[in-house]
C-alpha positions as CSV (number, residue, x, y, z in Angstrom):
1,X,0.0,0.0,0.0
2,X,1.4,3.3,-0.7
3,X,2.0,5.4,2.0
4,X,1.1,9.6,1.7
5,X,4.3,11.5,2.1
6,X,4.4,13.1,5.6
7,X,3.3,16.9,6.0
8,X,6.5,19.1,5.6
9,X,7.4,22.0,3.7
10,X,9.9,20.6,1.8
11,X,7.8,17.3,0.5
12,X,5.5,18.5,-2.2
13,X,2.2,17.2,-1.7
14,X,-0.3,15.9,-3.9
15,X,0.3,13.8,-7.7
16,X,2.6,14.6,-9.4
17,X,2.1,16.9,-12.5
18,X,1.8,14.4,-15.9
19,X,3.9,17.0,-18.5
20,X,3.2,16.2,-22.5
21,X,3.0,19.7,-23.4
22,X,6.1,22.2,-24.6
23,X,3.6,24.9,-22.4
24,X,3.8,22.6,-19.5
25,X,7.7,22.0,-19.7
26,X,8.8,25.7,-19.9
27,X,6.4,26.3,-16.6
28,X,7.4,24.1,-14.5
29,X,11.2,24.8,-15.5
30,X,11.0,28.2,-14.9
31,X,9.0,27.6,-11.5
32,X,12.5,25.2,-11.0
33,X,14.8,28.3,-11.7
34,X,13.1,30.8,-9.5
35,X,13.0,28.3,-6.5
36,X,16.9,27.7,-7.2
37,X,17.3,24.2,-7.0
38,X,15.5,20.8,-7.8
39,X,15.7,17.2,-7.9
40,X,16.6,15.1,-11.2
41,X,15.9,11.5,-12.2
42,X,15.3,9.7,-15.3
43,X,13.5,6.1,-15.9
44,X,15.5,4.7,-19.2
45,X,15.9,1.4,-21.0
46,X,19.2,0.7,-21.9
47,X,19.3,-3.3,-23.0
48,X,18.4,-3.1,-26.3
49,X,20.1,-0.1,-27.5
50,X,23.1,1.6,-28.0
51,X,22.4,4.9,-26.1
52,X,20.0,4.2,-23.2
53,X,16.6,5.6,-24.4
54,X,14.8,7.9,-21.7
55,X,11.4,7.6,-21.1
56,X,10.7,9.4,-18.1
57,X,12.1,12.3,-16.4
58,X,11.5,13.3,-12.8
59,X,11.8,16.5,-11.6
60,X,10.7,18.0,-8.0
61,X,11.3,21.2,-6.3
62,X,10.2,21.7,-2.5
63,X,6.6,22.9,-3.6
64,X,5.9,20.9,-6.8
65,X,6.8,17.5,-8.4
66,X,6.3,17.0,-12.2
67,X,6.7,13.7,-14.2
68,X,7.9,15.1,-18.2
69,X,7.4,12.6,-21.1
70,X,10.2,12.5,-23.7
71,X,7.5,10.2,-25.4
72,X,5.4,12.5,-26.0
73,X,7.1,15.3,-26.1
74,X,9.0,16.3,-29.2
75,X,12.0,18.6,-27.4
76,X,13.0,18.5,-24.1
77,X,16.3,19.8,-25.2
78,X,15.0,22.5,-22.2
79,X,15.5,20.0,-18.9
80,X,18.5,19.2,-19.9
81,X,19.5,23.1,-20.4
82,X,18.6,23.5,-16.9
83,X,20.0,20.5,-15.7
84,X,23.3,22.2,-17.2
85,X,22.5,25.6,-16.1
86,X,25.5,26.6,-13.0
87,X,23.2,28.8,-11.3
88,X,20.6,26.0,-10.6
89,X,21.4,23.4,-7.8
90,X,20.5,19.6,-9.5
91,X,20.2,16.9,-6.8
92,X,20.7,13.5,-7.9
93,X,20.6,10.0,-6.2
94,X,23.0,7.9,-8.1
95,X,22.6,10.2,-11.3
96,X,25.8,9.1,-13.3
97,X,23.6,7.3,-16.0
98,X,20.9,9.9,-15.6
99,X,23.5,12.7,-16.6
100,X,24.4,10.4,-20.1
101,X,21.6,12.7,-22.4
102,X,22.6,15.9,-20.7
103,X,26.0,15.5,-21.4
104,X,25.2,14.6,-24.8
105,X,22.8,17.6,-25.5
106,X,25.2,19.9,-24.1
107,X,28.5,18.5,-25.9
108,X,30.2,19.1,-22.1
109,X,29.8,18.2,-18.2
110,X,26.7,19.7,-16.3
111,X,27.6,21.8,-13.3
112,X,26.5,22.6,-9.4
113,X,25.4,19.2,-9.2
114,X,25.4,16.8,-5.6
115,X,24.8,13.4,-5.4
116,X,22.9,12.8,-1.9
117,X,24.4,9.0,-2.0
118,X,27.7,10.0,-2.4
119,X,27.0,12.8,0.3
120,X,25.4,10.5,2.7
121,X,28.5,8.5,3.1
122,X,30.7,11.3,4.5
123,X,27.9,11.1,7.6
124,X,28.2,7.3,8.1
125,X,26.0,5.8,6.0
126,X,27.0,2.8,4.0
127,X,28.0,3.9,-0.1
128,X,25.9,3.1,-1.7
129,X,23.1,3.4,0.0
130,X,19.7,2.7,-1.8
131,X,17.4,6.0,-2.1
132,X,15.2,4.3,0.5
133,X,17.5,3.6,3.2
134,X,18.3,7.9,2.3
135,X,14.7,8.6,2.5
136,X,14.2,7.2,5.8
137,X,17.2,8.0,8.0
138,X,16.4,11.5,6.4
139,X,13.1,12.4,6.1
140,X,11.6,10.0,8.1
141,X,9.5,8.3,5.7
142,X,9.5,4.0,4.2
143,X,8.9,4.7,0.6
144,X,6.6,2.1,-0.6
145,X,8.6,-1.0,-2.9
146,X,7.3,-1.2,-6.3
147,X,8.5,-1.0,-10.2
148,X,12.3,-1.1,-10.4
149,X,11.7,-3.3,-13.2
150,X,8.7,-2.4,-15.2
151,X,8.4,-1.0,-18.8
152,X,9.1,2.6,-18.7
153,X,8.2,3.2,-22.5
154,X,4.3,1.5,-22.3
155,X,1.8,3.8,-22.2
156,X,-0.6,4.9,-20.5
157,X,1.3,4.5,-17.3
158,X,-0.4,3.1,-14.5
159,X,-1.2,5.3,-11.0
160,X,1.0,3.1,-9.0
161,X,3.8,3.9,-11.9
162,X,3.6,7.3,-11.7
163,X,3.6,7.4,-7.8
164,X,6.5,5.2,-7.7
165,X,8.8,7.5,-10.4
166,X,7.6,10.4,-8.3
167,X,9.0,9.3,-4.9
168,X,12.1,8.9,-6.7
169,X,12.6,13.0,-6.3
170,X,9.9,14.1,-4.6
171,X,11.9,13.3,-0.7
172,X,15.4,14.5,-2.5
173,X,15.0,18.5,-1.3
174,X,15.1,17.1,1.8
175,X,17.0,14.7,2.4
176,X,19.3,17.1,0.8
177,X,18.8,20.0,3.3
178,X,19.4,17.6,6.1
179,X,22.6,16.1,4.8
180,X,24.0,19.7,3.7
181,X,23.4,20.8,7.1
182,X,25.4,17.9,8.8
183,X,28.2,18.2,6.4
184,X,28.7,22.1,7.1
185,X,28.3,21.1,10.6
186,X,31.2,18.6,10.3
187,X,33.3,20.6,7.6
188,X,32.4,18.1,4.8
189,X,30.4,19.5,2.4
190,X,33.7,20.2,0.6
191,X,34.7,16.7,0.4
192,X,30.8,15.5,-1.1
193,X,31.0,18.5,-3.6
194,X,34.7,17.2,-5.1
195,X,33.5,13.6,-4.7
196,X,30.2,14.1,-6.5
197,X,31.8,15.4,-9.0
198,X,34.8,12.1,-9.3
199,X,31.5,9.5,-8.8
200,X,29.4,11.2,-11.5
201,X,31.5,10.3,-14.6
202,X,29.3,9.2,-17.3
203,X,29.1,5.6,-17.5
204,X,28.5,5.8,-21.3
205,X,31.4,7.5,-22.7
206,X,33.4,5.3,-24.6
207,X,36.9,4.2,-23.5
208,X,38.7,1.7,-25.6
209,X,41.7,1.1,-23.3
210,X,38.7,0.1,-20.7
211,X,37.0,-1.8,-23.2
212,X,40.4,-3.9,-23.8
213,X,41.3,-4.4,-20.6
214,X,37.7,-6.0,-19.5
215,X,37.5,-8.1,-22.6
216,X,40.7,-9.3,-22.0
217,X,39.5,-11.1,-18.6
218,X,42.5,-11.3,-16.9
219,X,44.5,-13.3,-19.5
220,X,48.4,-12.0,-20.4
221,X,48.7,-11.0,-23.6
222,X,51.6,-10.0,-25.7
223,X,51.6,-5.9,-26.7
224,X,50.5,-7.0,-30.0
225,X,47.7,-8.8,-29.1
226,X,46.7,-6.0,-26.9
227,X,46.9,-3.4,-30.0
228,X,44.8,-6.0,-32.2
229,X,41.9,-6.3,-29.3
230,X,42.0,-2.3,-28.9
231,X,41.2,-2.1,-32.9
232,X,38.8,-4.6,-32.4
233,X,36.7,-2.8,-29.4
234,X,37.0,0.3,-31.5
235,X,35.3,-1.3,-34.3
236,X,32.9,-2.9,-32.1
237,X,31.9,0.5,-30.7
238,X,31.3,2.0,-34.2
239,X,29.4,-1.5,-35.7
240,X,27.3,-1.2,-32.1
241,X,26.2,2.5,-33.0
242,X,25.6,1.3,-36.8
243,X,23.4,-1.4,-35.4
244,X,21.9,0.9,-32.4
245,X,22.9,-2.3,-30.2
246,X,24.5,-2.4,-27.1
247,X,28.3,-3.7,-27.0
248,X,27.4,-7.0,-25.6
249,X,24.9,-7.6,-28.4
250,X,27.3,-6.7,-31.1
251,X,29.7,-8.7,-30.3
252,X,30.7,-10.8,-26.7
253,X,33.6,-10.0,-25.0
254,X,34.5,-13.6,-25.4
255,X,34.4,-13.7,-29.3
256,X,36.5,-10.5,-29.3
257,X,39.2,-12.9,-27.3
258,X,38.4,-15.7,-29.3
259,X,39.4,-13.4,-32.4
260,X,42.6,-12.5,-31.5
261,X,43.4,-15.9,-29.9
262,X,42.2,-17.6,-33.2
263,X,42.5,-14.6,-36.1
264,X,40.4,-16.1,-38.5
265,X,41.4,-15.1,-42.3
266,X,37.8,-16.0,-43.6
267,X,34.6,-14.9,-43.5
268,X,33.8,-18.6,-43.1
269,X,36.3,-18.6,-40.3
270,X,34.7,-15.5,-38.7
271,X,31.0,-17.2,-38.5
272,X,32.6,-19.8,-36.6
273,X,34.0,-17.5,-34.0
274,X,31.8,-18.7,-30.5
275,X,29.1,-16.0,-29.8
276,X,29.8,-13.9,-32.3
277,X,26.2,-13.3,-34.2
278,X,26.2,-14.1,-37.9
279,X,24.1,-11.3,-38.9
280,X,27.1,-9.3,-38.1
281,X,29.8,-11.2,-39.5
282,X,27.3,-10.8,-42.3
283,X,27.4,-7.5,-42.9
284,X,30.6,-6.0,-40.5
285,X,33.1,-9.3,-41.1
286,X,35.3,-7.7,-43.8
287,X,35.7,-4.9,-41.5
288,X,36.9,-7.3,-38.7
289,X,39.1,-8.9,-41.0
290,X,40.6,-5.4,-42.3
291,X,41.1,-4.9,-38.6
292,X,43.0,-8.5,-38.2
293,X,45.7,-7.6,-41.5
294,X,46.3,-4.1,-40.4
295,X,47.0,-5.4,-36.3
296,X,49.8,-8.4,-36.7
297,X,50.3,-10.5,-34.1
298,X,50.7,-14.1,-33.0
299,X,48.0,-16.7,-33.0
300,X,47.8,-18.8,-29.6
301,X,46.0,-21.9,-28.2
302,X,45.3,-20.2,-24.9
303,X,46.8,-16.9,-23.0
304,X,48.1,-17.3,-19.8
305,X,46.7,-15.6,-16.6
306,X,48.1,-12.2,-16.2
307,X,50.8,-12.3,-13.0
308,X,50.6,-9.0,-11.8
309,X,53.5,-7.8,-9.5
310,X,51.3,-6.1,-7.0
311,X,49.6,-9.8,-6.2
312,X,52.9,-11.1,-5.2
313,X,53.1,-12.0,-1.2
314,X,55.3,-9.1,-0.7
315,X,53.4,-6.2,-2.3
316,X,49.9,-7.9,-1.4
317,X,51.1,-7.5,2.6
318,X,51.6,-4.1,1.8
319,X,48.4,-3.5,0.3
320,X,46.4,-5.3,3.1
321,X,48.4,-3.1,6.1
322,X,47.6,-0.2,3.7
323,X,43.7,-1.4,3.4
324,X,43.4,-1.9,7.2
325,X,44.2,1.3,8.2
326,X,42.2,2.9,5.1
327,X,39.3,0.7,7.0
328,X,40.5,2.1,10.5
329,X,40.1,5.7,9.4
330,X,37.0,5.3,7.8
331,X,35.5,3.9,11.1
332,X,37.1,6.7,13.6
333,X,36.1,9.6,10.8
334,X,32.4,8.0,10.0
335,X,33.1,8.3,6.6
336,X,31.7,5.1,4.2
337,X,34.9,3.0,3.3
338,X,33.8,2.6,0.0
339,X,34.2,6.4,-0.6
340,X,38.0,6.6,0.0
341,X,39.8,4.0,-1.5
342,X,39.3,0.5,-2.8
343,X,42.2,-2.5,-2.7
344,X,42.5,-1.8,-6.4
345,X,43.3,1.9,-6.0
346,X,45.8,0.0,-3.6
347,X,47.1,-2.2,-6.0
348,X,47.7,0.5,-8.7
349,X,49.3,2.4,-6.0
350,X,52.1,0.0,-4.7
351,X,52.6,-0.7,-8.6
352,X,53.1,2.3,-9.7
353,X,55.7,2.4,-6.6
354,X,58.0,-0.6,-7.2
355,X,58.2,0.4,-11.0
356,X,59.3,3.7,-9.7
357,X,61.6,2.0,-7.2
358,X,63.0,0.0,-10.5
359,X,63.4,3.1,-12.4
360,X,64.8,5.2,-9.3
361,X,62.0,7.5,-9.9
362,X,60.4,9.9,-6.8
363,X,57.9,7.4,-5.2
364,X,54.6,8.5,-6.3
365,X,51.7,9.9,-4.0
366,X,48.6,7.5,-3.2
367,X,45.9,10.9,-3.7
368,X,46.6,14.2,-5.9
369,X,47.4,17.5,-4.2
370,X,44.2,18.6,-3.2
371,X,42.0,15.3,-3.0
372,X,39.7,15.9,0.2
373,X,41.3,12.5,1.4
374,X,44.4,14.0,2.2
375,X,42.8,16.2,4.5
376,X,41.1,14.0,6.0
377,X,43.7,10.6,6.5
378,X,46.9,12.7,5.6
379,X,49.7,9.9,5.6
380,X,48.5,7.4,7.2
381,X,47.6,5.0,4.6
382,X,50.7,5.2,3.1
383,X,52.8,4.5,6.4
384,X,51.0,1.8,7.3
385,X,52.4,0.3,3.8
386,X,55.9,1.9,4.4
387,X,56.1,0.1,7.8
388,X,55.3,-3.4,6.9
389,X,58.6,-5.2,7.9
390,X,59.9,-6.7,4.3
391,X,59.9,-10.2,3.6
């Protein structure tokens, strides 16, 4: 049963507003820009197509909360403008994929944006923390469990629907103005600001270094065989967009290995690559093959598994003293572990040390000059690591 949002001057009250017309839009945005700041949240599908396709947008402000249909509508080129806009505050819950169209309207990164998940962890809560575990340590409401998985682009939408996407921004004002006031309280609204910004990378933006090294699972391959599976993760990304597929769909991760493990000379060869769908060895496989003769390298029965220096017992006691105390600070500072550093930052980080070691290079620092973690642990971390006794 869905609970009615408690009384308080920050929870709008009420439906929310259904928005199909242009008239409609510009109102309520313009309603948003007086008030100063808002809450943003998309519903999109993003399993059958290249970009995700967004087919709801949520937006609240402490008086109203609106639900806008890119369905219906034929431009809303104008939420994503004020998304963008630096003089407006845009509170998000978890909004890296939600930012993907704004980015892409505006050809650069929205600005005087917070993410309350990532805030909430400099105040002890867990990162992440799911919007209702925010909503009731916060506002002091249990939102009511319904459509995480439902189909966002069938219409009409039902009254449960729209309630649901609703209560996805209509408690974010608040919870916000109770976060923001414990982190100026505890001097940390600094650190949520420069975090927000480091967790709210779009997730969609293609990297084909990243793309090489997930596809290549682990396995140790020669430089060449690297180069050959960056071409092919490039050409994967431009057949995906051709086809307005998703990566996976266009072609596994495991048939890319399988190419540059096998390099098949043929179209015949191609097609019997595992995984790898015929309709597009139908009409991308000379591509692939271009790919394979302009990328040399040798063909193998199996790679071995990658031995990387910072899992040997030396380096990996190092990174465990290192994590321990990372864990340690956390706990005295109340600050959500997750949000400072992971065991592979750790890894990287005593890599990129012994290699400077080798090279007799200045060791290099675990966090940039002006990270809020230095503040906040200053050295420690990295003497934990310098006094683990060598083996």
């Amino acid at each position: 049963m869905h609970a009615p949002p408690p009384v308080h001057p920050l929870i709008p009250q009420g439906e929310p507003e259904l928005i199909e017309t242009a008239a409609a839009l510009s109102a309520f945005l313009e309603h948003a820009r007086q008030v100063g700041t808002f809450a943003f949240d998309t519903e999109f599908i993003g399993e059958a197509t290249y970009q995700p396709r967004t087919c709801l947008i949520q937006l609240s402000t402490s008086e109203r909360v609106a639900l806008v249909d890119p369905l219906r509508l034929t431009d809303v080129g104008p939420v994503w403008e004020l998304v963008g806009d630096p003089t407006v505050e845009t509170i998000v819950h978890a909004g890296a994929s939600d930012l993907s169209p704004v980015r892409r309207h505006l050809g650069r990164d929205p600005e005087n944006l917070i993410d309350v998940q990532v805030a909430a962890g400099f105040l002890g809560m867990a990162y992440p923390s799911s919007l209702a575990k925010l909503v009731e340590r916060f506002a002091g409401h249990a939102l009511s469990k319904g459509h995480t998985f439902t189909d966002w682009d069938a219409r009409p939408l039902s009254p449960s629907q729209l309630r649901y996407a609703a209560d996805d921004v209509r408690f974010l004002p608040l919870v916000w103005n109770v976060v923001r006031a414990e982190l100026e309280t505890r001097s940390r609204l600094a650190w949520a600001c420069r975090e927000t910004v480091a967790r709210l990378d779009d997730p969609h933006v293609f990297d084909p270094r990243a793309h090489m090294r997930r596809a290549s699972r682990g396995y140790d391959l020669s430089p060449a065989q690297e180069r050959l599976l960056e071409a092919l993760c490039v050409a994967r990304d431009t057949i995906a967009q051709v086809e307005d597929q998703p990566h996976r769909t266009t072609i596994p991760d495991g048939s890319l290995l399988e190419i540059v493990r096998d390099r098949p000379d043929t179209l015949a060869a191609l097609d019997a690559v595992r995984g790898l769908p015929r309709p597009i060895v139908a009409r991308h496989g000379q591509r692939l093959l271009e790919i394979l003769a302009q990328n040399p390298s040798e063909r193998t029965n199996w790679f071995h598994l990658r031995k990387r220096r910072e899992d040997e017992p030396s380096a990996k006691a190092i990174v465990d003293a290192m994590l321990r105390e990372a864990t340690c600070a956390c706990e005295e500072l109340a600050i959500a572990p997750q949000l400072s550093v992971t065991r592979g930052d750790l890894s990287h980080h005593v890599r990129r040390c012994l290699e400077a070691a080798d090279n007799a290079a200045p060791t290099p620092a675990l966090f940039p000059h002006g990270d809020w973690r230095l503040e906040a642990f200053g050295s420690r971390i990295e003497d934990a690591g310098r006094n683990v006794p060598p083996s």
